[in-house]
VOPAGU-2260 file (C-alpha; in pm, 1 decimal, decimal comma):
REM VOPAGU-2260
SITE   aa  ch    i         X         Y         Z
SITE  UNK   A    0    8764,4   17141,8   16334,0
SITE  UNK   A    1    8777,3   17493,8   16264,4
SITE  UNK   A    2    9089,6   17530,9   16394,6
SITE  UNK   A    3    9284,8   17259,8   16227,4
SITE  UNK   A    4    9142,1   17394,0   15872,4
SITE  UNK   A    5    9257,7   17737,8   15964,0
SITE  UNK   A    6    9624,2   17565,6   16011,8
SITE  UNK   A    7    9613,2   17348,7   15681,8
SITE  UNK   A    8    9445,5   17682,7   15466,0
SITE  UNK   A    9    9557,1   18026,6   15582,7
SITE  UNK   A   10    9737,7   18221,1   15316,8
SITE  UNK   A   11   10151,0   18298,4   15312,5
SITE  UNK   A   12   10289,0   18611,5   15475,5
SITE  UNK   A   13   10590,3   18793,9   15325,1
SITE  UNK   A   14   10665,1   18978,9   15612,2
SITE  UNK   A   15   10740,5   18868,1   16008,7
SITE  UNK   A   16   10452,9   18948,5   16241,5
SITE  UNK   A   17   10505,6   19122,8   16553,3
SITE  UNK   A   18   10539,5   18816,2   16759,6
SITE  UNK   A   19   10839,3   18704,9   16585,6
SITE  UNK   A   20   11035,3   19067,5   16656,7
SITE  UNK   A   21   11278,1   19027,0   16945,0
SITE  UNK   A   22   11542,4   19219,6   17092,2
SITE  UNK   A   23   11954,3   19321,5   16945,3
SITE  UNK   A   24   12160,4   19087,6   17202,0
SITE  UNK   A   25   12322,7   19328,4   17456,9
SITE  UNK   A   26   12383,9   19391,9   17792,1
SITE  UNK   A   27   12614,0   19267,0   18052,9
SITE  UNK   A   28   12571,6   18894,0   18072,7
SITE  UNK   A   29   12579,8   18846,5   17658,9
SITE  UNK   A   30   12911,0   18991,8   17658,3
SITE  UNK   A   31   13054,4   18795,2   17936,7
SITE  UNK   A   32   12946,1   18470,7   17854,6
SITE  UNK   A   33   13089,8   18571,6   17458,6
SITE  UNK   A   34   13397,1   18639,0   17632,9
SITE  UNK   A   35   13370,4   18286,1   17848,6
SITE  UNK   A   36   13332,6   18092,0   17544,4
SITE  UNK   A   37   13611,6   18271,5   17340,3
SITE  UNK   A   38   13829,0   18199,9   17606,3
SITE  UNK   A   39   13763,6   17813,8   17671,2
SITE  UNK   A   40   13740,5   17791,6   17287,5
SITE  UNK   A   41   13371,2   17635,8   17316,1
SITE  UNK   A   42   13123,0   17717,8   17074,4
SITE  UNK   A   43   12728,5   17750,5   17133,6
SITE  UNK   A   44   12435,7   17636,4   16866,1
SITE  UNK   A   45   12299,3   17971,5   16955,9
SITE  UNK   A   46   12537,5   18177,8   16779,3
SITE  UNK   A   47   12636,6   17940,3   16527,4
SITE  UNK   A   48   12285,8   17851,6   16396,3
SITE  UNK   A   49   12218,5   18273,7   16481,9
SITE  UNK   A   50   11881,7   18133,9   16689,5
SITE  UNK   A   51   11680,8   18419,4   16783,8
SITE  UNK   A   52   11627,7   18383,1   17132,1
SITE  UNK   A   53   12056,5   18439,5   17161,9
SITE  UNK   A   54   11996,4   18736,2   17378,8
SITE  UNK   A   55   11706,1   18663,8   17597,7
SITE  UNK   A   56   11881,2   18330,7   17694,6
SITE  UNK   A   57   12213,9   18492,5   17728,2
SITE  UNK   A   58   12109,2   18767,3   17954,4
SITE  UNK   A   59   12013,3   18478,7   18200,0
SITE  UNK   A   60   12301,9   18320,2   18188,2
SITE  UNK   A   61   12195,5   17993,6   17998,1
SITE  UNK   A   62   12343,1   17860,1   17641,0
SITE  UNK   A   63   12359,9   17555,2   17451,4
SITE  UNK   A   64   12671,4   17375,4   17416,0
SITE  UNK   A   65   12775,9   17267,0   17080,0
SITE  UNK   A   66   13079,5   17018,0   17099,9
SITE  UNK   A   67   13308,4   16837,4   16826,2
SITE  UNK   A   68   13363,4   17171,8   16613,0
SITE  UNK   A   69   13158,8   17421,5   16390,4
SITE  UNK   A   70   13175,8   17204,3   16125,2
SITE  UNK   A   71   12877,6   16997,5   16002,1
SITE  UNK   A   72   12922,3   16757,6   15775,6
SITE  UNK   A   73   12594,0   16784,4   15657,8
SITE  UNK   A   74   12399,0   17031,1   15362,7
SITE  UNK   A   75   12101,5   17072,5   15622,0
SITE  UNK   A   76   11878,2   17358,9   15389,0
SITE  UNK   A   77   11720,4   17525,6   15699,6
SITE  UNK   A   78   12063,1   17532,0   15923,5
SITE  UNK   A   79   12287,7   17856,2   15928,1
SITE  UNK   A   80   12598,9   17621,1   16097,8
SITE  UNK   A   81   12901,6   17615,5   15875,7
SITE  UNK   A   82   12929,8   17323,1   15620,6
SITE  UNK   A   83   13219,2   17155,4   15557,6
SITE  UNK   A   84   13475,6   16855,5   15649,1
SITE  UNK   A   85   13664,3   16905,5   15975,7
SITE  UNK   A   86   14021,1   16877,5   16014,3
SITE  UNK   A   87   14209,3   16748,1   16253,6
SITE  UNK   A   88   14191,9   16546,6   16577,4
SITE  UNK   A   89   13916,3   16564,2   16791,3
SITE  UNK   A   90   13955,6   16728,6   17067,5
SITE  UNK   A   91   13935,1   16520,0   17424,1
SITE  UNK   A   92   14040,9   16833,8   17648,8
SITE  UNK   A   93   13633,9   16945,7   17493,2
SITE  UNK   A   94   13434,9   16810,9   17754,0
SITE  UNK   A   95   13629,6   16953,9   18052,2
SITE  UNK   A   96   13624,9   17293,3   17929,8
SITE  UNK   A   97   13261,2   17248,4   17861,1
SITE  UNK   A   98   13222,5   17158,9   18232,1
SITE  UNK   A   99   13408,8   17469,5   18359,8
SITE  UNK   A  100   13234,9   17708,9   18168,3
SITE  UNK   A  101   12883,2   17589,9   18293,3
SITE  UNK   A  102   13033,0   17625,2   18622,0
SITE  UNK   A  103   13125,8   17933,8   18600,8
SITE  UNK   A  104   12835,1   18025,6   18490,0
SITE  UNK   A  105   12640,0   17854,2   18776,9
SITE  UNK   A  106   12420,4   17620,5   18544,9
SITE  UNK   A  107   12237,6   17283,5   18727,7
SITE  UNK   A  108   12106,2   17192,4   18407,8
SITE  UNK   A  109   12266,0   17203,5   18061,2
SITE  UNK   A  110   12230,0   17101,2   17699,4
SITE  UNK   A  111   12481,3   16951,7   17484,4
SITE  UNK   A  112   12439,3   16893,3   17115,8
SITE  UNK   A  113   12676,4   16900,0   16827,0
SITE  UNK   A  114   12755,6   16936,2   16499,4
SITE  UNK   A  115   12686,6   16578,1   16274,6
SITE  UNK   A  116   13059,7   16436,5   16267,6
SITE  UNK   A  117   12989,7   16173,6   16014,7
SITE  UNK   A  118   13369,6   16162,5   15917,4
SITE  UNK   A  119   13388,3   15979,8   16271,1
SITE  UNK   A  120   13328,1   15605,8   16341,3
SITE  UNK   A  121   13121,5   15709,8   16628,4
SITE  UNK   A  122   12937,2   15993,5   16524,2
SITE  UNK   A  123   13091,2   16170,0   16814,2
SITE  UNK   A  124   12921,1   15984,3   17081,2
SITE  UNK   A  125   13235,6   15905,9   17312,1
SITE  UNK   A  126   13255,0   16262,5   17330,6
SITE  UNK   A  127   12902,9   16270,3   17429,8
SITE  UNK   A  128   12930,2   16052,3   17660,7
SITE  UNK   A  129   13251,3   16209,9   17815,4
SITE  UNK   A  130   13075,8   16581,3   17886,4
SITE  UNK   A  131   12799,7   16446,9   18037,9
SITE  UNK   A  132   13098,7   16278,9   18315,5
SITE  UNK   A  133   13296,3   16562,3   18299,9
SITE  UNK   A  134   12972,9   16807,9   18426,5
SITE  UNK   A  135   12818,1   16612,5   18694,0
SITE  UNK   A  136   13215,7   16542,3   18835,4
SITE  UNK   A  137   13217,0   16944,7   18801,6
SITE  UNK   A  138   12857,6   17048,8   18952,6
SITE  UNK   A  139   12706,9   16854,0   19223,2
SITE  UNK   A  140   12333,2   16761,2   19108,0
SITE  UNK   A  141   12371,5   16886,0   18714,6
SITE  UNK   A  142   12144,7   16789,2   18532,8
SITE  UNK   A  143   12205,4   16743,6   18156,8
SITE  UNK   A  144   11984,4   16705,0   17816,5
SITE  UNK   A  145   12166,2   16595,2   17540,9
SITE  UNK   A  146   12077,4   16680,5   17140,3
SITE  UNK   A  147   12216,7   16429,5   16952,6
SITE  UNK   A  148   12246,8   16356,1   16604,0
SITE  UNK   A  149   12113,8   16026,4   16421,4
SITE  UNK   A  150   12491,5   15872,5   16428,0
SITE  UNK   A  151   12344,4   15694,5   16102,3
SITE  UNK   A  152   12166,1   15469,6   16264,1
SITE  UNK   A  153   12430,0   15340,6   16481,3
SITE  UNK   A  154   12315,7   15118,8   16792,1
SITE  UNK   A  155   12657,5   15080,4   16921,3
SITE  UNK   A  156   12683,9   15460,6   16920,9
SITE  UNK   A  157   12381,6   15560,8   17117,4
SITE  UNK   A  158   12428,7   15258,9   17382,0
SITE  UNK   A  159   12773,1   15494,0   17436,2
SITE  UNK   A  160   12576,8   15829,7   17489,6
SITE  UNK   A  161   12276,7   15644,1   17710,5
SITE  UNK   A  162   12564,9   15465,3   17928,5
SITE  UNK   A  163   12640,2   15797,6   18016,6
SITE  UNK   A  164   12321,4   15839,5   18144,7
SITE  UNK   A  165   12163,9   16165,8   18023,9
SITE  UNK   A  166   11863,8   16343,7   18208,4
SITE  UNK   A  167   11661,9   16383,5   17889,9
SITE  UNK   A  168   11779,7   16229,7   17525,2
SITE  UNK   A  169   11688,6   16459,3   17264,1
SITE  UNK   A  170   11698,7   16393,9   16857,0
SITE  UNK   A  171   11519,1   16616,3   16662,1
SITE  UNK   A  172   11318,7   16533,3   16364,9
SITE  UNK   A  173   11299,5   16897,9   16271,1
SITE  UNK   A  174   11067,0   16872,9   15937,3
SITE  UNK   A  175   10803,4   16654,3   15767,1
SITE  UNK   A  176   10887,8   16315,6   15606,0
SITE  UNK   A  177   10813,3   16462,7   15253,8
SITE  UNK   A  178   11065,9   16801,5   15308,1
SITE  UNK   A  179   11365,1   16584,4   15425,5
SITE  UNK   A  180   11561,6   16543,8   15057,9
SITE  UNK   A  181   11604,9   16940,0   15068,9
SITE  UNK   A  182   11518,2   17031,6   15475,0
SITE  UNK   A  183   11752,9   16786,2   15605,3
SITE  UNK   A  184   11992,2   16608,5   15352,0
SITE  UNK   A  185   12175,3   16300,8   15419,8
SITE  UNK   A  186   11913,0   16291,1   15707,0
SITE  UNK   A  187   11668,4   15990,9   15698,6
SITE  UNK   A  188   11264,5   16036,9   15855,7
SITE  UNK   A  189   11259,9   15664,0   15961,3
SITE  UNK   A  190   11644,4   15653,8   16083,3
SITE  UNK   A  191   11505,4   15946,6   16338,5
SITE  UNK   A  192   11210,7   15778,4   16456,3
SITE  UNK   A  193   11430,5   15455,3   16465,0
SITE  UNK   A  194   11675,6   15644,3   16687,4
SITE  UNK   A  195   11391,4   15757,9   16923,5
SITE  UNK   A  196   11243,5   15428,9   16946,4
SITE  UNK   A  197   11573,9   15225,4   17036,6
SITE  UNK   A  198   11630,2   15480,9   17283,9
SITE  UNK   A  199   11369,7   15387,4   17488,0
SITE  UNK   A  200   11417,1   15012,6   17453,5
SITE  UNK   A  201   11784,2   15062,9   17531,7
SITE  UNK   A  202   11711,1   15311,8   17813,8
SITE  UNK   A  203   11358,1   15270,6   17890,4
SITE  UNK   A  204   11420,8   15549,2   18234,0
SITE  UNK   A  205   11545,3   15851,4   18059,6
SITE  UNK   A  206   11308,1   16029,4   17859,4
SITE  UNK   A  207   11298,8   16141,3   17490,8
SITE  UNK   A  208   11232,2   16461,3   17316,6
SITE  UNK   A  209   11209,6   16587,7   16969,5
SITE  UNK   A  210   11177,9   16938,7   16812,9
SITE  UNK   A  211   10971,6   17012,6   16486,1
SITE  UNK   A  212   10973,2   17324,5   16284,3
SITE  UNK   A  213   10646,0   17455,5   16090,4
SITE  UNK   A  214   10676,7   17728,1   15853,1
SITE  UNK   A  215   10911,1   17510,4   15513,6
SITE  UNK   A  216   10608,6   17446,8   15355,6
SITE  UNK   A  217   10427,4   17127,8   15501,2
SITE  UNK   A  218   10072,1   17061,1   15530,8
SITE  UNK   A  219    9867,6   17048,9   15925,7
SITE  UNK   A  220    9802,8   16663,7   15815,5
SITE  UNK   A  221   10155,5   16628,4   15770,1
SITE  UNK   A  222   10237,5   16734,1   16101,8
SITE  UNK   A  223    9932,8   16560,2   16289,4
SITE  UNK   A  224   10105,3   16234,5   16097,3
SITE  UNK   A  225   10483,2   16301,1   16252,8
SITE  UNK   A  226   10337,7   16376,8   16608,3
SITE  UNK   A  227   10108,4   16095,1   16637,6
SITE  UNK   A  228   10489,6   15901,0   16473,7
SITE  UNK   A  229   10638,7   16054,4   16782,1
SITE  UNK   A  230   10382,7   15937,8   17014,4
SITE  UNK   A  231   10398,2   15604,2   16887,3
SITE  UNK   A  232   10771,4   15554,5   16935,6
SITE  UNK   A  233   10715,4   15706,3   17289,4
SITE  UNK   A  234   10902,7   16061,0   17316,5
SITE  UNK   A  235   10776,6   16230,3   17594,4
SITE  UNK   A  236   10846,7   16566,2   17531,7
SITE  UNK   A  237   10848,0   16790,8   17186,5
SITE  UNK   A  238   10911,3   17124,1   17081,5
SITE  UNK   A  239   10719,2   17296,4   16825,2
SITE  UNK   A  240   10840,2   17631,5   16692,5
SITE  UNK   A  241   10841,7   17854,6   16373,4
SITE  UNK   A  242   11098,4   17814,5   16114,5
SITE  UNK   A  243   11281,4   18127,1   16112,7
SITE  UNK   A  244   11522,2   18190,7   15775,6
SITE  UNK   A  245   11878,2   18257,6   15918,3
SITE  UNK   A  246   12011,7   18450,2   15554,1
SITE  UNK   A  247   11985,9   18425,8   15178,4
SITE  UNK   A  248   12109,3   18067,0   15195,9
SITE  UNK   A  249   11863,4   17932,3   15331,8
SITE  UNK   A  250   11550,9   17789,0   15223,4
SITE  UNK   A  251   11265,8   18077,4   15239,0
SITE  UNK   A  252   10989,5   18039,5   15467,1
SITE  UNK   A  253   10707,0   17939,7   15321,3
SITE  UNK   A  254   10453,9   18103,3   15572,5
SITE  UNK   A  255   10420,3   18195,8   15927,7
SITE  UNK   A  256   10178,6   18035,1   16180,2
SITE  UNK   A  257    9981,2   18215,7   16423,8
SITE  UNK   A  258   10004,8   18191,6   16792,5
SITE  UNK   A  259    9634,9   17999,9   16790,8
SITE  UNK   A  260    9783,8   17780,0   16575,1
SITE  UNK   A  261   10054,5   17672,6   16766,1
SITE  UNK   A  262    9790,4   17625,9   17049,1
SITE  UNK   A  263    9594,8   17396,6   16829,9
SITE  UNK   A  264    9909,7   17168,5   16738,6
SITE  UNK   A  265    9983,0   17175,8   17143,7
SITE  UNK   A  266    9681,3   17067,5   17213,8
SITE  UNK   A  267    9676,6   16824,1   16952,4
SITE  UNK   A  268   10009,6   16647,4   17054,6
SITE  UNK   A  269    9863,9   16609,5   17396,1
SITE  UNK   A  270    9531,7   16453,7   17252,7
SITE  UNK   A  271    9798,7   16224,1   17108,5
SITE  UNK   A  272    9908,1   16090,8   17391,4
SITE  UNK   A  273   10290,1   16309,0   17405,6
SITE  UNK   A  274   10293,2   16417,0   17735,4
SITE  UNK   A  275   10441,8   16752,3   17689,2
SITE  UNK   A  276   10427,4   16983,4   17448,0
SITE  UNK   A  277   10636,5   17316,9   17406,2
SITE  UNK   A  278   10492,1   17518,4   17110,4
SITE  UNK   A  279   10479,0   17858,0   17034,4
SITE  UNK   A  280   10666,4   18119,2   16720,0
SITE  UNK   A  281   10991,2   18144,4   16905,5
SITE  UNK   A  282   11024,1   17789,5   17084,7
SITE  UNK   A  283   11354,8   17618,8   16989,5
SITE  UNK   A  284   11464,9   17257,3   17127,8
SITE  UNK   A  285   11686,7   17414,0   17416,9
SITE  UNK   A  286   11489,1   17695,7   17470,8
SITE  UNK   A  287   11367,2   17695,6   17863,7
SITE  UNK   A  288   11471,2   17343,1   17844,7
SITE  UNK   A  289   11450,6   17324,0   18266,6
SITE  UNK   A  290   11135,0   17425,5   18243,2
SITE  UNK   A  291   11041,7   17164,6   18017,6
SITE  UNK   A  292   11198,0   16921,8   18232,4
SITE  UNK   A  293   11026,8   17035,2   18511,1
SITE  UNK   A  294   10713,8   17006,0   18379,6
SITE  UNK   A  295   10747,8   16641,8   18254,6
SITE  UNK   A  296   10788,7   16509,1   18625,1
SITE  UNK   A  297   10496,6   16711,7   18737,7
C-alpha cells in the first residue's frame, strides 16, 4: 500500500522534471509531413492541441488525423484546440484526402479523431464513418483506430461510426468525474462511460479504449474509481499519461506524477481486470497506438 499512498500524498512540483523534457520538432520527416498536410488541407491533433510527442512521432512518419475542422465547439479547460463555431459546409472531399496523405506516407494503421461538431445532427459521425472507407479502399490491410467524441449521447450516431467497422473505438474520458464542470465542459462522466458501454453491446468484436490524464488535481481514489468504471463497462485498452499545460489558458497543473507512479496505476488497471494498460509522463491516446494494438491480441 505504500505505493498507492505515495500517489494520493506526494507534494506539488512547480517545475517539469526531467522526464517530461523532450526534443524542438525538426528534421527531415517533420517538415515534410507539415508540408503534406498544408497541401491536402488536413489538420493533425498533434499540432493543434501542441502534444508533446509532435516531433518524435513525426520523425517516424506517424500523425493523428483530426477531421471536420479546427474548430471545437466545446470550452474543454485542459485543450489548446481552437474554440469556436464553424462555418460553413462540411467538407465530404475530407476523408479522401485523409486517405492519400496516409498513403503517402506509407501508414497500415491510423487514427482518426476530431474536433466535437455539436452544431451537426450527427456529431460528425458520417464523416467518421466515410474515412475509415475511404483508407482501407486506399491501403490494402489498414488498419484504423478511431477517437471519437461523445456525439451527446447519440445511439444512432455511433451505430454510423461502428458500421464502418473500426479496428479499435476509442472515447476518452480524459479526467475524474468531480473535474468535469471545468476539465471538460459541456462533457458529461456518465454520457462517456454510456458511450463505451453501448459500444460494446452494439459492436461486441471491436475493442474499446479510453485515455485519462493525472496531473488537474484529482485524488489516486479518484482514479482507482474511473478505472475500475472502465473495467466495468469493458474497454480493453487505456492510456494513462501526465497532464501537460499547453499555455496561459489553460488550467495549471496541479502536480506531476512520478514514473513509479504511473507503474502503480498500470499495474492497478490490470489488477482491475483492463487488459492493457499504456501509462507513463508522456503517453497520449494515439501515441504508439500500433503498439498498443499489438499488444491487445497478444
Amino acid at each position: 500500500m505504500s505505493d498507492l499512498v505515495h500517489i494520493a500524498s506526494a507534494p506539488m512540483q512547480v517545475r517539469k522534471p526531467e522526464w517530461l523534457k523532450v526534443r524542438v520538432p525538426a528534421g527531415e520527416n517533420y517538415f515534410e509531413l507539415r508540408h503534406l498536410m498544408r497541401g491536402l488541407g488536413l489538420h493533425t491533433v498533434c499540432e493543434s492541441a501542441r502534444c508533446p510527442n509532435v516531433g518524435e512521432c513525426w520523425s517516424h512518419r506517424t500523425a493523428t488525423f483530426m477531421i471536420l475542422g479546427e474548430l471545437c465547439t466545446r470550452r474543454c479547460g485542459f485543450c489548446a484546440v481552437p474554440k469556436g463555431l464553424p462555418h460553413g459546409e462540411v467538407d465530404w472531399e475530407e476523408p479522401e484526402r485523409v486517405a492519400e496523405a496516409a498513403s503517402k506516407m506509407g501508414l497500415k494503421y491510423v487514427v482518426v479523431t476530431s474536433v466535437d461538431r455539436d452544431d451537426l445532427k450527427d456529431g460528425g459521425a458520417t464523416i467518421f464513418a466515410r474515412t475509415i472507407e475511404a483508407l482501407r479502399r486506399h491501403i490494402a490491410g489498414c488498419q484504423v483506430e478511431v477517437l471519437i467524441p461523445d456525439f451527446r449521447g447519440s445511439d444512432e450516431a455511433l451505430e454510423i461510426v461502428l458500421r464502418a467497422q473500426p479496428d479499435i473505438l476509442n472515447h476518452n474520458t480524459e479526467t475524474v468525474p468531480r473535474l468535469y464542470p471545468v476539465a471538460r465542459r459541456g462533457s458529461r462522466y456518465e454520457r462517456s462511460l454510456r458511450l463505451l458501454r453501448r459500444s460494446r453491446e452494439i459492436a461486441p468484436s471491436i475493442p474499446t479504449k479510453s485515455g485519462l490524464m493525472v496531473g488537474l488535481g484529482e485524488t489516486f481514489e479518484e482514479l482507482l474509481t474511473v478505472l475500475k468504471d472502465l473495467s466495468a463497462v469493458g474497454v480493453d485498452i487505456v492510456t494513462i499519461g501526465q497532464y501537460l499545460r499547453p499555455s496561459g489558458e489553460q488550467l495549471p497543473v496541479a502536480r506531476f506524477y512520478s514514473p513509479q507512479e504511473f507503474s502503480t496505476l498500470k499495474q492497478e488497471g490490470l489488477r482491475l481486470g483492463i487488459r492493457h494498460v499504456e501509462s507513463g509522463p508522456l503517453v497520449r491516446s494515439s501515441y504508439h497506438a500500433h503498439e498498443q494494438t499489438q499488444k491487445l491480441n497478444q
